[in-house]
N, C-alpha and C positions, 0 to 999 in steps of 0.2 A: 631407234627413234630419238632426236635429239629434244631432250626437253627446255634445255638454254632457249635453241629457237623458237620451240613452240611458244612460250613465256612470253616471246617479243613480238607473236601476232596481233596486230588490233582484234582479232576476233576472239581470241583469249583471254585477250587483256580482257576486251568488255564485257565476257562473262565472268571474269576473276570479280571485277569490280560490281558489276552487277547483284551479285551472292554476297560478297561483303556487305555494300550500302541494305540489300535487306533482312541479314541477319540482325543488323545495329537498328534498323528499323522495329524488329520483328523483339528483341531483345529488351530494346529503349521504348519505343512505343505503345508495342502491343497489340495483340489479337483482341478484335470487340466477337462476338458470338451475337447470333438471334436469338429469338426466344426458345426455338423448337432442341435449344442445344445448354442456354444458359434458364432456362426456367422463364414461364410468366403466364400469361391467361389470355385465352383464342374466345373472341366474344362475337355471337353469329347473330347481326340483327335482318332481321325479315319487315319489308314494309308490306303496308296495306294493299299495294297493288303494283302490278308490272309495272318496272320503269324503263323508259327508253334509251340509248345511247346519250344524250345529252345530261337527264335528270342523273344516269349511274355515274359520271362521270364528277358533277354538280355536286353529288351527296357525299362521293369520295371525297371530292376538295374540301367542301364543309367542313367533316369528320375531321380531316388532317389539319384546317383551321383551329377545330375546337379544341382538339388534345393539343396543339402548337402552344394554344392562349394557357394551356397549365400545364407547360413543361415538358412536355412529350413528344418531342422531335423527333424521335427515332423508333416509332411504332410503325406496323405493318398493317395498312388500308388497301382491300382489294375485292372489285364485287366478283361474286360468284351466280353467275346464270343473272335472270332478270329481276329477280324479286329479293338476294341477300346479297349482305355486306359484311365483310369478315375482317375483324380488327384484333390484330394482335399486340398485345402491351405488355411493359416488365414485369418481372414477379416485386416487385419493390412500390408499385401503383397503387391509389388506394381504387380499387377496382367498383367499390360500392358507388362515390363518385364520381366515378370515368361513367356508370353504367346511365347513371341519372342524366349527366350531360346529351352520350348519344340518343338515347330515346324519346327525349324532347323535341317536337320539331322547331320550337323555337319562335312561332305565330305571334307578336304581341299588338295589341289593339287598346289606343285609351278614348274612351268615350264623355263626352258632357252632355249632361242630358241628353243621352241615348243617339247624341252625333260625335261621329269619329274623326278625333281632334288632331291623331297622328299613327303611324304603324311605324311596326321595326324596320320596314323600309326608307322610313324618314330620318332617322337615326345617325347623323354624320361621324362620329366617336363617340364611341364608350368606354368610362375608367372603372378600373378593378374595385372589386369591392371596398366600400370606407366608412369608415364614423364620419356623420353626418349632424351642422349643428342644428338644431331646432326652436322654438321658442321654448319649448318647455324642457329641453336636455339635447342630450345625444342620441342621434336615432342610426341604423347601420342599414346602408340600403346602395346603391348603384347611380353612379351620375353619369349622365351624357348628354350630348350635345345635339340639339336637331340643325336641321338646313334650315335657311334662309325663310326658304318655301312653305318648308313644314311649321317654323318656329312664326309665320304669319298669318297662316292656318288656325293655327291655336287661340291668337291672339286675337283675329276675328270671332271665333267664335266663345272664348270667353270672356271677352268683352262686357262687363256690367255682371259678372255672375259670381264675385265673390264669397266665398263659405261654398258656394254649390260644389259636390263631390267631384272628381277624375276619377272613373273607374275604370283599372288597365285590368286589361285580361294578358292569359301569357297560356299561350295550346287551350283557350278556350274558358282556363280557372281565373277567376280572378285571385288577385294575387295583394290588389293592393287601391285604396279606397281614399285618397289623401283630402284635405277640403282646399278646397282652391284658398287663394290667400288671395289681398286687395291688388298686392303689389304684382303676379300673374293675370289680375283681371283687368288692368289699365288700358288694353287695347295696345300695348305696343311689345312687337316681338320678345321674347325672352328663351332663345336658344336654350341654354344650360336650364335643363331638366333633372329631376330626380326622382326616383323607386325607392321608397322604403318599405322596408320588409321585417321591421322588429326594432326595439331598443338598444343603445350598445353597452354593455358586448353584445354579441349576439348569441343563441344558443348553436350547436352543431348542425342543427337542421335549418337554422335561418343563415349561416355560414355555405351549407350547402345549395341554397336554393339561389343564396346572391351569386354562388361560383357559375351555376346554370343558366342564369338570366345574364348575367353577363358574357360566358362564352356564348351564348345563343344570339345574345346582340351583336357582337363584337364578330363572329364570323357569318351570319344570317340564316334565315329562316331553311330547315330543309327542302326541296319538294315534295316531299312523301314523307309520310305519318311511318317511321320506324320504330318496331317492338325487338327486344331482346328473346329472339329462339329460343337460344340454350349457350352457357357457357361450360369452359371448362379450364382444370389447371395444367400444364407442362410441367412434371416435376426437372428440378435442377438437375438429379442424379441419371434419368432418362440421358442429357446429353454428354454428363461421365463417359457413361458406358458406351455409348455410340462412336464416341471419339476414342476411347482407347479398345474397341472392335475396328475400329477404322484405322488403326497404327497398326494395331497386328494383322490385318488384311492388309494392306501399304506394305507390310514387311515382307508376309511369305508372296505375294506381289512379287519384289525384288526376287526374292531367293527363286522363285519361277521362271522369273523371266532369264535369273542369271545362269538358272540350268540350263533351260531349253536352247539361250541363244550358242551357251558353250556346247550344247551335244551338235547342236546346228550348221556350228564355224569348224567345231574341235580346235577352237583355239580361246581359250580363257581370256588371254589378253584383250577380246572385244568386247565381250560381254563387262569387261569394266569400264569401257568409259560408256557403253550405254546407261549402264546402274546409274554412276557419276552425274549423268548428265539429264536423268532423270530425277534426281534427287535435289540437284541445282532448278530444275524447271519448276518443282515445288515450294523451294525457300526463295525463288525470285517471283511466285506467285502472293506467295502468302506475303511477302514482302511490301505487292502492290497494293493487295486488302490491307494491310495496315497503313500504307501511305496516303488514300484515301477515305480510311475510317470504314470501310464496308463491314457488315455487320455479317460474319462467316455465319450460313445454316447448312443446314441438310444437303439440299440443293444447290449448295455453294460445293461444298465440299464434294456432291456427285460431278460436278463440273469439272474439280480438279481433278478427278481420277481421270474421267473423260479424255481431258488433255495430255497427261501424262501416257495414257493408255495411247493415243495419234500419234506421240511423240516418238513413243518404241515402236509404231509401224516406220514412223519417216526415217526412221533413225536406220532399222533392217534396210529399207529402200535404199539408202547412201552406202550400206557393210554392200548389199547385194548388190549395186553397179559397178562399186569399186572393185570387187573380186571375179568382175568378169573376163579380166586379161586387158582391159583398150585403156588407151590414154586414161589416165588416174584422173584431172582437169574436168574432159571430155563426159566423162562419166558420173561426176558426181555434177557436174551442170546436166546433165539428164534428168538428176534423182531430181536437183529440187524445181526442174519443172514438173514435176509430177507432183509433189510435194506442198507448190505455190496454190496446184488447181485443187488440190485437196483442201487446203485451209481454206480457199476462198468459197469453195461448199458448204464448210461448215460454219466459217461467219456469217456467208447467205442463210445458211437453217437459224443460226441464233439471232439475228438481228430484227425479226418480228416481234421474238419474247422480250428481248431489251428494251426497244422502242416501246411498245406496248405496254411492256409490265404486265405481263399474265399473272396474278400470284407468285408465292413465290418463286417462279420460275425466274424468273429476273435472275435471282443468284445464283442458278443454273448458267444463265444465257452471257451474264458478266464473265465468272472466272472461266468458262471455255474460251469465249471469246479473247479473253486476256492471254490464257493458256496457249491456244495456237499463235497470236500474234508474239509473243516473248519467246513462244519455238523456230517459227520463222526468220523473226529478227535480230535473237540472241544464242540458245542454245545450240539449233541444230545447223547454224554456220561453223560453230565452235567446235562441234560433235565433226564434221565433212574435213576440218581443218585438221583435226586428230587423224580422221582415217586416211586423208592424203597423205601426212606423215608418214603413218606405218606403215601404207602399202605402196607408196613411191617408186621402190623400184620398176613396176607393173606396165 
């Protein structure tokens, strides 16, 4: 087998260069983990009644809104059946306060004499909690902005009612009792609104409740009245142990596969670039989770075996056409029609759960899908380009 030549195929070259760019990836970058592998807390809220495709849909994006508004980008939102919603977040979260946020549905209502002057739906922006000045100090409370519509709303009806109370309610409690002042009661619009909820500073609990009222304004009301099921913690070391049962399964894997396919061939020399070129479909996978930032779990990682596992079928499929005696060319263009129809079965099975987002199946449904297209595309040209090599004279 000449190896100079092989070296100067584009289809070697592109897996050479491929497995470099994501070792330096994988190296430089780095592996992010979910929670089920790097530790954090599975929070299972159940609402008051069945909701429909729309409202599950609606409550999810909510959710993803409100942990968005304090930093929480990369948590796991996904309902389960009709009636729960399953939220996964880092061990690093302060989970007391995530828990407050989700289970509010976020309702808010401000009344004058007992007419309803605006809701959280009139609410055009709302800014993060602040010291607020007052006539007699600093007070800490939530400002925002109403519409047009709403901010004329208001001003009709407080009209001439100076000192008279605003009482806002917020899921039903009032929250907050302020007295109208002359200069809100002049009859003409006055948008920039505000919530106070305490003196500043404020204490932890009046810190918490502005964080609430403002993510609750800031992404809107839920449809459905959410309660907290039951939570629970993922220890860190849980995903230790998983990942390194997963290298030493990954190992004797190899060491399997390199027996069986040498008792197979009786020639040692194939069972290595199958290893080879399995091990390459691994580190240009993981390569692509790091280049995209995907967050490797459980079902990520079932995925990738997944693929690697298709990969040693396709890979026998090309040893097995080539060693049937015909045209070397002729035969390994056989393999990968059988090979094409194959991957393209199994992106049609994954591409529901991707679309979709079943739970998280999704990182099931990404790295296979990644898996077979990086086989197709990169590996198992590379892998057909080797075994022409060798068995050329044929």
């Amino acid at each position: 087998m000449d190896i100079k030549k092989l070296l100067k195929d584009k289809r070697i070259l592109l897996l050479i260069i491929t497995v470099t760019i994501s070792i330096f990836l994988i190296a430089f970058k780095g592996l992010q983990f979910g929670i089920d592998l790097s530790g954090g807390t599975v929070i299972v809220l159940k609402s008051d009644r069945p909701m429909n495709n729309q409202e599950i849909q609606l409550t999810v994006n909510i959710i993803k809104q409100r942990l968005d508004a304090n930093g929480l980008s990369n948590v796991v939102v996904y309902p389960r059946g009709n009636d729960e919603i399953v939220v996964i977040i880092p061990k690093s979260s302060d989970t007391d306060r995530i828990i407050k946020i989700l289970k509010h549905q976020g309702v808010l209502i401000a009344k004058i004499d007992n007419v309803t002057v605006y809701t959280g739906k009139d609410i055009k922006n709302v800014y993060p909690p602040t010291k607020i000045p007052t006539k007699s100090g600093w007070a800490y409370g939530v400002q925002f902005e109403l519409s047009l519509d709403a901010a004329k709303r208001f001003a009709e009806i407080a009209k001439g009612k100076a000192y008279h109370k605003v009482y806002i309610y917020f899921d039903g409690k009032l929250i907050s009792a302020p007295v109208l002042s002359p200069e809100l009661a002049d009859g003409r619009p006055h948008p920039q609104q505000v919530i106070t909820l305490g003196q500043y500073p404020p204490t932890k609990k009046e810190e918490d409740e502005a964080t609430v009222l403002y993510t609750a304004l800031k992404s809107g009301a839920l449809p459905v009245k959410l309660n907290v099921e039951y939570t629970y913690v993922v220890s860190p070391e849980f995903g230790k142990e998983f990942l390194k049962g997963t290298f030493i399964a990954l190992l004797l894997a190899f060491v399997a596969v390199g027996i069986i396919v040498g008792i197979r061939y009786r020639q040692i020399k194939i069972a290595i670039p199958i290893l080879i070129t399995c091990i390459s479909e691994i580190i240009i996978i993981l390569g692509f989770a790091s280049l995209i930032n995907w967050k490797l779990d459980i079902p990520s990682i079932a995925g990738i075996i997944a693929a690697v596992g298709t990969g040693v079928d396709n890979q026998i499929v090309i040893t097995d056409e080539a060693l049937k005696g015909r045209k070397i060319k002729a035969s390994i263009k056989r393999a990968f029609f059988i090979i094409f129809a194959s991957a393209a079965t199994s992106i049609a099975a994954m591409l529901p759960l991707f679309v979709l987002g079943v739970g998280m199946l999704k990182g099931f449904a990404i790295t296979t899908i990644a898996g077979v297209l990086i086989g197709i595309f990169i590996t198992r040209p590379a892998f057909a380009r080797i075994i022409e090599e060798m068995f050329k004279k044929f």
